[in-house]
C-alpha positions as CSV (number, residue, x, y, z in Angstrom):
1,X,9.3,-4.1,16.5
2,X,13.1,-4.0,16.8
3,X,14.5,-1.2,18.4
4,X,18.1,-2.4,19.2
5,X,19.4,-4.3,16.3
6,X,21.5,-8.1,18.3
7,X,24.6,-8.6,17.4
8,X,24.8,-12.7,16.7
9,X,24.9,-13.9,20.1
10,X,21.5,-12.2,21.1
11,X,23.0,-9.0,23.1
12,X,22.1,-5.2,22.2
13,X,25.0,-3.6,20.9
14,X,26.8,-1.0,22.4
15,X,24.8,2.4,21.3
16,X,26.5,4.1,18.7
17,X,25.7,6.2,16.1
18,X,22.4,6.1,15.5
19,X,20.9,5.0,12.1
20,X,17.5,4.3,11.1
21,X,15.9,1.4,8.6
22,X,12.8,2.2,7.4
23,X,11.7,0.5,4.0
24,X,8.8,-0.7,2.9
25,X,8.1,-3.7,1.5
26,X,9.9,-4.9,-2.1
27,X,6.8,-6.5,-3.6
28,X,6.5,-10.0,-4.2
29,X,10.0,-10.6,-2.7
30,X,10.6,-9.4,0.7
31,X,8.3,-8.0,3.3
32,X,9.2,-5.0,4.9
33,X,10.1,-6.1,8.1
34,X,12.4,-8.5,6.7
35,X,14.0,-6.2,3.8
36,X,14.5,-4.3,7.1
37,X,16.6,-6.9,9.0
38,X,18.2,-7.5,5.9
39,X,19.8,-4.1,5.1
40,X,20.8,-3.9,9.2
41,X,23.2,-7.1,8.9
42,X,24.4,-5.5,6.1
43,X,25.9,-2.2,7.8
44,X,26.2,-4.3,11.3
45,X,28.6,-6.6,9.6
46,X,30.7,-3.2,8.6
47,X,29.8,-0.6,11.6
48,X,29.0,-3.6,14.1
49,X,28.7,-0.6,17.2
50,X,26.0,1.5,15.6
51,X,22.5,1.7,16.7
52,X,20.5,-0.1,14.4
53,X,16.5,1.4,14.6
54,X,14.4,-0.8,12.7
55,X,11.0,0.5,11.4
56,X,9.8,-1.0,8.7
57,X,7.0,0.9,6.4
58,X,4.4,0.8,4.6
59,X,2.0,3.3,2.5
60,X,-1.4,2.1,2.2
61,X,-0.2,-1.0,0.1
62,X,1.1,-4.0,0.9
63,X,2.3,-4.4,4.7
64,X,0.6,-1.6,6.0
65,X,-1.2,-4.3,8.3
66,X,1.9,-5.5,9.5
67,X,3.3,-2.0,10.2
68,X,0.3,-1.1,12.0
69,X,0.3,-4.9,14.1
70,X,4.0,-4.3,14.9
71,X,3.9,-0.4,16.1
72,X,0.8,-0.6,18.0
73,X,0.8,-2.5,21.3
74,X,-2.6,-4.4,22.2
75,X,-3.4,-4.3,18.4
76,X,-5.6,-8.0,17.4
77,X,-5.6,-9.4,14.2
78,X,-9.4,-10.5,13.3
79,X,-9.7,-13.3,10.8
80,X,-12.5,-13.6,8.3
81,X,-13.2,-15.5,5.1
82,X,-13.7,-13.2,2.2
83,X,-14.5,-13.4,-2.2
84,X,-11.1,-13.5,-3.7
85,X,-10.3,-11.0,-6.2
86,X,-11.3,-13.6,-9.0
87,X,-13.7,-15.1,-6.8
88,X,-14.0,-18.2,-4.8
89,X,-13.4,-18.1,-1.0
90,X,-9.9,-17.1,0.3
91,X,-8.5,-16.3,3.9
92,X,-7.9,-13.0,5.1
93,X,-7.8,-10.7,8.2
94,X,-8.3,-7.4,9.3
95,X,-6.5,-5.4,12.6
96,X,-8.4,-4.5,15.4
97,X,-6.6,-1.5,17.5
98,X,-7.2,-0.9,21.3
99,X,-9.4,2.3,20.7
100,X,-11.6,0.8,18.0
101,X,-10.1,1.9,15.0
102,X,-9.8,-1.2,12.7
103,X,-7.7,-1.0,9.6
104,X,-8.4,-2.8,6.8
105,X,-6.1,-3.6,4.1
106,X,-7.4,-4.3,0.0
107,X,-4.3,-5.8,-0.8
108,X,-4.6,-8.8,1.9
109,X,-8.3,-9.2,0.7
110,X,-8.5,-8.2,-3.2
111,X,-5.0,-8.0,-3.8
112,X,-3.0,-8.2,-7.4
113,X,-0.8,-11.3,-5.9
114,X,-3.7,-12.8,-4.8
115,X,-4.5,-13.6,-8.8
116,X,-3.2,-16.8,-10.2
117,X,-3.1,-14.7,-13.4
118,X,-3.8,-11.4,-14.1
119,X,-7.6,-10.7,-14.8
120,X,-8.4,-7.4,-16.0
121,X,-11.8,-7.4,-16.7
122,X,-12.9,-9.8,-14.3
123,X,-11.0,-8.7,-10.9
124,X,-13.2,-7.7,-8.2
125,X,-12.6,-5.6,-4.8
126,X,-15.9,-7.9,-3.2
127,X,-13.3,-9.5,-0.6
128,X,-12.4,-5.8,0.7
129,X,-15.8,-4.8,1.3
130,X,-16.5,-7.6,2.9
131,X,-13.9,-7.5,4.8
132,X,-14.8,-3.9,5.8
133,X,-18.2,-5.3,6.7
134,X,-17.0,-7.5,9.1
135,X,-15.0,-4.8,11.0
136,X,-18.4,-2.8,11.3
137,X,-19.7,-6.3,12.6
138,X,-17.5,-6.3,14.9
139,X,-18.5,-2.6,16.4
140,X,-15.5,-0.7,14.8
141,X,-15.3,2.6,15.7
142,X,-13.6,4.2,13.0
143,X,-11.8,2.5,9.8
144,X,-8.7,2.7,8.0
145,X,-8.8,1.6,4.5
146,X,-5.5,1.1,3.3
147,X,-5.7,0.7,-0.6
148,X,-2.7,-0.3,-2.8
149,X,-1.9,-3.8,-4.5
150,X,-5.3,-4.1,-5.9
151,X,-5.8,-6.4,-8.8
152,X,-8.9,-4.9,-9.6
153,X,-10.0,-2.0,-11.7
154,X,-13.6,-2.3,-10.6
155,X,-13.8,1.5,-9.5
156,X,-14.5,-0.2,-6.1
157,X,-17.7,-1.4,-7.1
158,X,-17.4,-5.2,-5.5
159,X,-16.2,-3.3,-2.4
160,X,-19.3,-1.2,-2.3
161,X,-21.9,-3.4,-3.3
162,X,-20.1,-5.9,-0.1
163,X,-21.6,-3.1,2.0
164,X,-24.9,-2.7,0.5
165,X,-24.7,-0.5,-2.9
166,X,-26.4,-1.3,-5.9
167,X,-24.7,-1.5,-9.6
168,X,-27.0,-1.9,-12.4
169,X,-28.0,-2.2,-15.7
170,X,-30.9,-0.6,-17.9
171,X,-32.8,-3.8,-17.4
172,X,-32.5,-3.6,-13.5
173,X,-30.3,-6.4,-12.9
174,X,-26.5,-6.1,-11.6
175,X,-24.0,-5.7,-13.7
176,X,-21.5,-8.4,-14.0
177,X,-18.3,-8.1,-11.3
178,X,-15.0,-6.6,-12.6
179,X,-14.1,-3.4,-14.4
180,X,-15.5,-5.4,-17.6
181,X,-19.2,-5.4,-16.3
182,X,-18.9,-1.6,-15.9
183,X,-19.7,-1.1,-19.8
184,X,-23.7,-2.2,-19.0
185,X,-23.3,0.0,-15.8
186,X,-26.8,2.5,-15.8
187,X,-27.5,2.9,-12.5
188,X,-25.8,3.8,-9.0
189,X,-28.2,3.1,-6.1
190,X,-26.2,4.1,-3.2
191,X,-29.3,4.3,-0.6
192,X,-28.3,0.8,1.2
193,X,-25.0,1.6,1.4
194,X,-24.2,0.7,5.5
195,X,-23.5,3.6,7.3
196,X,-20.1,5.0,8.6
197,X,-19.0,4.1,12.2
198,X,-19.1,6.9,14.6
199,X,-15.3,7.6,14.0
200,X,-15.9,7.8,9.8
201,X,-13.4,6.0,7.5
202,X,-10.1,7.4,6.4
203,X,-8.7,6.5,3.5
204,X,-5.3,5.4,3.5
205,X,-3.6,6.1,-0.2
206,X,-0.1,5.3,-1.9
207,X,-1.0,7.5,-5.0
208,X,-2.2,10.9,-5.7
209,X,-3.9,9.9,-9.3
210,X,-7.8,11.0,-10.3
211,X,-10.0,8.3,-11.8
212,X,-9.6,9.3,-15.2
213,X,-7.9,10.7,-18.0
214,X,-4.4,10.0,-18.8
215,X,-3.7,9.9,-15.1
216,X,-6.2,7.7,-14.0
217,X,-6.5,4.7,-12.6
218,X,-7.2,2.9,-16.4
219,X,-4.5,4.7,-18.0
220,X,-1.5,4.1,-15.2
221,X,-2.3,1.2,-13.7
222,X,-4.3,-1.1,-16.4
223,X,-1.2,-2.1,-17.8
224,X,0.4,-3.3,-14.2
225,X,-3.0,-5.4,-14.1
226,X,-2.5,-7.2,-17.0
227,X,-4.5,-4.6,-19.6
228,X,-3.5,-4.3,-23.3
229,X,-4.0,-1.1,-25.1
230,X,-8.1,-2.1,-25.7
231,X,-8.6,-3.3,-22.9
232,X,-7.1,-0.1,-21.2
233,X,-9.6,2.1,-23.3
234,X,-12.9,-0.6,-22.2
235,X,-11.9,0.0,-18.6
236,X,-11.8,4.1,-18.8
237,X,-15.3,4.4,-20.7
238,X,-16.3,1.9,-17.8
239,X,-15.1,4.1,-15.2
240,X,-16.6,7.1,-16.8
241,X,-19.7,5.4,-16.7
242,X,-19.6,4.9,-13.1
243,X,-18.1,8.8,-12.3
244,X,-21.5,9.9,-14.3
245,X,-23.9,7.9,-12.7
246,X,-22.5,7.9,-8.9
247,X,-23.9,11.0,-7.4
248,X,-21.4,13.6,-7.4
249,X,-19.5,11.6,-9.1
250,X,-17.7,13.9,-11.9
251,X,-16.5,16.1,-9.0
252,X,-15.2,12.5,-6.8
253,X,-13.3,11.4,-10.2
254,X,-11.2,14.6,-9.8
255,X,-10.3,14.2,-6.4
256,X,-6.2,13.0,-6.1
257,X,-6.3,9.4,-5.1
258,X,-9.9,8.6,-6.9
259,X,-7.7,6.7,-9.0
260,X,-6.1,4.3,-6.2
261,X,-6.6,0.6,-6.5
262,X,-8.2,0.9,-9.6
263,X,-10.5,3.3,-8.5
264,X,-11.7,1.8,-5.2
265,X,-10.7,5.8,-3.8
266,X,-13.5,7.0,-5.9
267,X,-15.6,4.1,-4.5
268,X,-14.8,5.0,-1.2
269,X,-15.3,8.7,-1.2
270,X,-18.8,8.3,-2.9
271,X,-19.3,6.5,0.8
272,X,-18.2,9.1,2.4
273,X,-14.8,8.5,3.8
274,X,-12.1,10.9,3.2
275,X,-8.7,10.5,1.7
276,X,-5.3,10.8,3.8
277,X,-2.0,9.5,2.9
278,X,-0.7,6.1,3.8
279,X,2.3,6.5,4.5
280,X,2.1,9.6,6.3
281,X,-0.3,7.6,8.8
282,X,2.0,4.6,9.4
283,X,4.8,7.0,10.0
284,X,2.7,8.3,12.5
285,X,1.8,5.0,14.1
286,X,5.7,3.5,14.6
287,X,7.3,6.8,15.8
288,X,9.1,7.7,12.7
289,X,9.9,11.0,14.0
290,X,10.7,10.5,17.5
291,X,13.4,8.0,16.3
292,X,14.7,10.2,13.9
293,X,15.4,12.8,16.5
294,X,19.4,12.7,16.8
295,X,19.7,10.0,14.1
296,X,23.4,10.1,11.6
297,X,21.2,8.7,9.1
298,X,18.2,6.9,8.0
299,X,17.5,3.8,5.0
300,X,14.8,3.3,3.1
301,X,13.3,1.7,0.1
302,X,11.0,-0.3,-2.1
303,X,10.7,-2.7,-4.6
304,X,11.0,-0.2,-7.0
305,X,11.3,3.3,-7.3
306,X,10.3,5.6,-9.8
307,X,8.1,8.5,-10.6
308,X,5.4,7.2,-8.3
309,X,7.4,6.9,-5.6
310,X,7.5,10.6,-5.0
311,X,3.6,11.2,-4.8
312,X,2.6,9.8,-1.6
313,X,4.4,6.3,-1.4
314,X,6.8,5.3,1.7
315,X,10.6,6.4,0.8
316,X,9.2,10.0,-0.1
317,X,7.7,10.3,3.2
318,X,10.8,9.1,4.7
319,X,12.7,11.9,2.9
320,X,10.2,14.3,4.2
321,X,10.5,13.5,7.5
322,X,14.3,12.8,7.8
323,X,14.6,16.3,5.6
324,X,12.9,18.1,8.5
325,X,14.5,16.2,11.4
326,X,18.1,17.2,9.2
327,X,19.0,13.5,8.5
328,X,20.8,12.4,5.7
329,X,18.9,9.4,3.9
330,X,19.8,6.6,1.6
331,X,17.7,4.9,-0.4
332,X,17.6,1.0,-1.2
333,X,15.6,-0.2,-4.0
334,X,15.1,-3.4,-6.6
335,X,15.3,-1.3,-9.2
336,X,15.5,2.9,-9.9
337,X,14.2,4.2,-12.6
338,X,13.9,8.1,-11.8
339,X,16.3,11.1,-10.6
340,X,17.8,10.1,-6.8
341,X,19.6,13.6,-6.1
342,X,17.5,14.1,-2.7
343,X,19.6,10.6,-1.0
344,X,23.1,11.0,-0.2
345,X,23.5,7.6,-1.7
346,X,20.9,4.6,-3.7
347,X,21.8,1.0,-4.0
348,X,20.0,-0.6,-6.6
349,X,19.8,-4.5,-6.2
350,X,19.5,-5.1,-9.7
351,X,23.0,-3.9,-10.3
352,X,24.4,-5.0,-7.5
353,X,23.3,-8.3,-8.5
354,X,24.3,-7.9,-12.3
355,X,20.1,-8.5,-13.2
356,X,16.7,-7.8,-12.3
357,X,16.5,-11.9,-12.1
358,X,19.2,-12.5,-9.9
359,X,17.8,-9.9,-7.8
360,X,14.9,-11.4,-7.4
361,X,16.0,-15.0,-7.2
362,X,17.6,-14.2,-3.7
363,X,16.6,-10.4,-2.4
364,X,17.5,-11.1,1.3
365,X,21.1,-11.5,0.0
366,X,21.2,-9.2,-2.0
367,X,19.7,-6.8,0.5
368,X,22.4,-7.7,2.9
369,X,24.4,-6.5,0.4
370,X,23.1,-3.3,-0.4
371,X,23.4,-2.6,3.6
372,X,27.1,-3.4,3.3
373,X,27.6,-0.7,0.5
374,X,25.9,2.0,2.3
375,X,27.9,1.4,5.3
376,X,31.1,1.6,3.6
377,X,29.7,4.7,1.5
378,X,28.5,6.3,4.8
């Protein structure tokens, strides 16, 4: 983790003003940490004696891994071979901290860019649970489930039956993997489910949405998974299947964040982990606060930010915690699409750039370039 932003020739520079970078990542384009270096050259190359305090984010989504490997020292990354979200075999790893927490991340193991093409029906969340089930292998003590990027809307059901949970139809047999599969679904056996380590399981979530209704995970999310209008509707009367047979399951489906990673939250607190937010967790883990203490001003951002971004996802946490610590923050973003009036200043890269695909066909420069606009509008 940078702490000091170097000037070119390797040496800390003189300690200025202090300003904070804390994005997360921009999806499919630029991972946090280096979104984060990005935006410091930016403002070096126009306030080159500030204190640049890098602290890249991430909110239960993409990165959080990374986040977690860089802020905590000691911390061992654990490679396993998992089922890829549309099956076959595919390469993944979980964290291992030094007191026995692991933290395992859905989008690393199930996740929407793990998909040569989007498969609505047919995604599964399999890879994350057995992903999970190696970390209880390993004598975990306590989890972190970090959900976000899933290219599933299986309600979690590949995840669960990873760890033991039966899905299954009136004949008896399992029903097929995927959210499709879920229209046969008749009975939940949940009595092999393995049991919690010592420590429980906390579930780290980017959204606040329930499992169903014009909220849910079908309704929101479907259509970022490659789901049509039908296909949107098959996928909720699936998921209501599953919310009626899962025990306790129509008070779960109500729950904010059921609806995460296509309803792997529901999945999860049928297990009997219990939901936190993502983001405010990583914050916790690199020191957000204490480095905001005595900041000028902090930076954050994300791929794109719209209404979503303000219930639970990184940038809004950022704002939280730079509102409390009475630090001003700007916000950099790929594209924004709802009200900014709580930043002293946004920089969308998609204007600066003149397009969304010019944007993307370069986001490091054009990152750079939104650091250098913030400087000078500082």
């Amino acid at each position: 983790m940078d702490n000091a932003f170097p000037n070119g020739d390797g040496a800390a520079r003189p300690a200025g003003p202090r300003v904070v970078v804390a994005p997360d990542s921009f999806k499919g384009s630029a991972t946090a940490a280096d979104a984060a270096r990005a935006i410091a050259r930016g403002w070096a190359s126009v306030r080159p004696f500030d204190e640049l305090v890098l602290r890249p984010m991430a909110d239960g989504g993409e990165g959080t891994l990374d986040a977690f490997a860089a802020a905590v020292p000691g911390a061992e990354r654990r490679p396993v071979v998992v089922a890829g979200p549309a099956g076959g075999e595919h390469a993944a790893e979980w964290l291992l901290l030094p007191d026995g927490t692991a933290v395992v991340e859905l989008a690393a193991t199930s996740g929407l860019t793990l998909l040569d093409r989007p498969r609505p029906l047919e995604a599964s969340t399999r890879g994350f649970g057995q992903a999970i089930g190696a970390a209880l292998d390993a004598g975990a003590e306590r989890l972190l489930l970090a959900l976000g990027g899933s290219g599933s809307t299986d309600g979690g059901t590949g995840a669960l039956t990873a760890l033991g949970a039966r899905f299954l139809r009136a004949d008896g047999e399992p029903i097929a993997v995927g959210g499709g599969g879920l229209a046969e679904l008749a009975r939940v056996e949940l009595g092999g489910l393995r049991a919690l380590p010592p420590g429980g399981a906390t579930i780290l979530g980017d959204v606040t949405n329930p499992l169903l209704g014009a909220d849910g995970a079908a309704a929101v999310f479907g259509p970022q998974k490659g789901a049509d209008a039908a296909t949107v509707v098959r996928l909720e009367q699936g998921l209501a299947r599953l919310a009626e047979a899962t025990p306790g399951g129509g008070a779960l489906a109500a729950v904010a964040g059921a609806g995460a990673a296509g309803g792997t939250g529901f999945a999860l607190l049928a297990w009997g982990a219990r939901m936190s937010g993502g983001a405010a967790a990583v914050a916790d883990a690199i020191g957000l606060d204490a480095v905001l203490d005595g900041a000028r001003i902090v930076i954050t951002g994300e791929g794109r930010y719209d209404r979503q971004s303000a219930a639970g996802k990184a940038p809004s946490e950022v704002a939280a915690r730079a509102a409390g610590a009475g630090v001003p923050v700007a916000l950099v973003a790929g594209r924004i699409d709802a009200e900014t009036s709580g930043f002293r200043t946004a920089a969308s890269l998609s204007s600066l750039a003149g397009s969304g695909a010019r944007a993307m066909a370069d986001p490091l420069a054009w990152l750079r370039v939104a650091g250098v606009e913030l400087a000078r509008a500082r």
